[in-house]
C-alpha positions as CSV (number, residue, x, y, z in Angstrom):
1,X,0.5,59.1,56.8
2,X,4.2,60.6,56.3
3,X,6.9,58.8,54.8
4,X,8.8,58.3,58.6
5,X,5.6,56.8,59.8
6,X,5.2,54.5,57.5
7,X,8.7,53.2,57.5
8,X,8.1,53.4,61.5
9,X,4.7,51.1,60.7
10,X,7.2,48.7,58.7
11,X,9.6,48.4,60.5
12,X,7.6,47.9,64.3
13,X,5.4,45.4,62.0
14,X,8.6,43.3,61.1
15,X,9.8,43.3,65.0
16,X,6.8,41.7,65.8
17,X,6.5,39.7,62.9
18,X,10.5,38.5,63.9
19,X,9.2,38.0,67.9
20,X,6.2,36.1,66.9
21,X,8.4,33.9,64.5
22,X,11.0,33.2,67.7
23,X,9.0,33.5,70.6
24,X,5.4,31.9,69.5
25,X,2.5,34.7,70.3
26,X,1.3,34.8,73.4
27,X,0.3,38.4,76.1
28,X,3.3,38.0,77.5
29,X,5.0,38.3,74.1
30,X,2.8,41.2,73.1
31,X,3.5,42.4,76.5
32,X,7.3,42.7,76.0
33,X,6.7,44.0,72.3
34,X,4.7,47.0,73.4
35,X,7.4,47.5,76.1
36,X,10.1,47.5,73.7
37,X,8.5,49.6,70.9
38,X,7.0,51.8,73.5
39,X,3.5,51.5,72.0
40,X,0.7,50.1,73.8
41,X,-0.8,46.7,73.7
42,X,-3.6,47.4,71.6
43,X,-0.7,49.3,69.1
44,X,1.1,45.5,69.4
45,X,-2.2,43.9,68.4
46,X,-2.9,46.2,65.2
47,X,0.5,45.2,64.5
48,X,0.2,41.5,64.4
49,X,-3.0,41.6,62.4
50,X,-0.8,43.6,59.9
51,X,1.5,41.4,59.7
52,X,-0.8,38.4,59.2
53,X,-2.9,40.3,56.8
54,X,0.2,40.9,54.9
55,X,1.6,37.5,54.6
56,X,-1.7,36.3,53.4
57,X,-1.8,38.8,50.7
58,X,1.6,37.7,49.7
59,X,1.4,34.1,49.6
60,X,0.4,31.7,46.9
61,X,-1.3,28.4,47.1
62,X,1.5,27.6,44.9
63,X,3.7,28.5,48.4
64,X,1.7,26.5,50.4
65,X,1.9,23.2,48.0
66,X,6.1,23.9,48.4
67,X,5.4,23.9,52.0
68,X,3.5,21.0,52.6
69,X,5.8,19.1,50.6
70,X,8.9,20.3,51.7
71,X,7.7,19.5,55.2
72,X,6.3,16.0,54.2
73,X,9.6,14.6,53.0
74,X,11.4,16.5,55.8
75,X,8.8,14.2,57.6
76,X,9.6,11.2,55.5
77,X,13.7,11.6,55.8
78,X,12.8,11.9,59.9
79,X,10.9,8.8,60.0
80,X,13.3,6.8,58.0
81,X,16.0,7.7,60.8
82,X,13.8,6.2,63.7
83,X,12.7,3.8,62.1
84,X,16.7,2.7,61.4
85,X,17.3,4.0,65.4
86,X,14.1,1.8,66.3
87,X,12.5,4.4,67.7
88,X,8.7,3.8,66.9
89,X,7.3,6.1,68.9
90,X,8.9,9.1,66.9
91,X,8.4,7.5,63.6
92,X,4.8,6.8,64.6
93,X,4.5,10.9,65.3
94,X,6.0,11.4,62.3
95,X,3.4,9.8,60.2
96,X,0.8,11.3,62.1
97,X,2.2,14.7,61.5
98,X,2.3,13.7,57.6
99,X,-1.1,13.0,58.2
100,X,-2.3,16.2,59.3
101,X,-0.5,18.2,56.9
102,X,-1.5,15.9,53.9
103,X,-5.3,16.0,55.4
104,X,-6.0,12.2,55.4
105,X,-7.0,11.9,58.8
106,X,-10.8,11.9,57.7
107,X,-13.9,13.3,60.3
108,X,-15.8,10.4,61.7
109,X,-19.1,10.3,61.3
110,X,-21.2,10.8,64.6
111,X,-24.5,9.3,65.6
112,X,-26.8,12.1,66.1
113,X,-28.6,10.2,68.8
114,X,-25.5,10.4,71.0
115,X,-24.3,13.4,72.3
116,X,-20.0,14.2,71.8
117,X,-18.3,15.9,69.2
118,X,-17.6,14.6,66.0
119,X,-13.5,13.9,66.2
120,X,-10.8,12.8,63.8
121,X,-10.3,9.0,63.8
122,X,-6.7,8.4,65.9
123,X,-4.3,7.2,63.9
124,X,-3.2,5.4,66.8
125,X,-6.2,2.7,66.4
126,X,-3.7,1.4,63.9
127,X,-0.9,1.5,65.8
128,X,-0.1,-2.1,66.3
129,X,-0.3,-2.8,62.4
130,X,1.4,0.8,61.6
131,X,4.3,-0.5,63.9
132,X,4.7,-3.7,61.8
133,X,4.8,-2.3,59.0
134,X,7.6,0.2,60.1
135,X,9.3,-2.9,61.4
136,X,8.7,-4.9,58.3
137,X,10.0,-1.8,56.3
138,X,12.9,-1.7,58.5
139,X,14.1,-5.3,57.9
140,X,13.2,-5.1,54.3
141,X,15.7,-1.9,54.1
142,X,18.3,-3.8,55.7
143,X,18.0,-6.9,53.6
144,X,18.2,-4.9,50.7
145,X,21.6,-2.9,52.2
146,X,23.0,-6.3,53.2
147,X,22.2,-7.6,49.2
148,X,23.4,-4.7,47.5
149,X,26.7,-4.6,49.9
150,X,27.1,-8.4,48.6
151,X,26.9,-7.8,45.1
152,X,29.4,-4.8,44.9
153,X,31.8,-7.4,47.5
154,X,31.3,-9.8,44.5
155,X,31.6,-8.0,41.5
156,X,34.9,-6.1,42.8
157,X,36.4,-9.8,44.0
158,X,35.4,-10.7,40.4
């Protein structure tokens, strides 16, 4: 391979890469990607499995660990806001999204005499205790807030 195809190769890889990252992949994003690189579809797909190919190559489990945390106190920080908003419903989400990433929503175990899939147990089957204790979390911030708010009221007064 020459050295303008190759850059060519890098480059069209890194469009798509850049497409896939704002669009989401789907045919009608390939579709638009072969269009505007003038290659055809099947040229679009090669250069998706690149791409994936070479981010796996590149990243670390160490990456992935930054990741998951990253996004489980992004998750944690989001919750905290509805559950001071008293939106459950997002905070709820939120925890189930923490969930996923963390891997604690564990397989349940299926009777082989019945006939189904084996599924996740739903958070949700907790709901109504999850939601008090995001309520009773809520109030217990607050408390605290109103306590600590008292004490610095009292020590500069005194």
């Amino acid at each position: 391979m020459r050295t303008g195809d190759s850059i060519t190769l890098i480059r069209n890889v890194c469009r798509v890469d850049k497409a896939v990252q704002d669009r989401g992949w789907s045919l009608a994003v390939a579709r638009d990607l072969a269009v505007e690189l003038n290659v055809s579809l099947a040229t679009v797909y090669r250069y998706w499995e690149k791409c994936r190919i070479w981010t796996q190559r590149t990243i670390q489990v160490g990456d992935l660990e930054k990741w998951r945390a990253k996004q489980v106190s992004d998750l944690d920080r989001i919750r905290g806001k509805c559950e001071h908003a008293g939106d459950h419903d997002r905070a709820i989400r939120a925890i189930e999204t923490q969930a996923k990433i963390i891997g604690t929503i564990a397989p349940v175990r299926v009777d082989a005499r019945i006939t189904g899939m084996v599924t996740h147990v739903p958070l949700t089957a907790d709901l109504p205790r999850l939601l008090e204790e995001i309520v009773a979390l809520g109030e217990r911030r607050q408390a605290i807030e109103a306590t600590s708010t008292a004490v610095l009221v009292e020590r500069e007064e005194g």
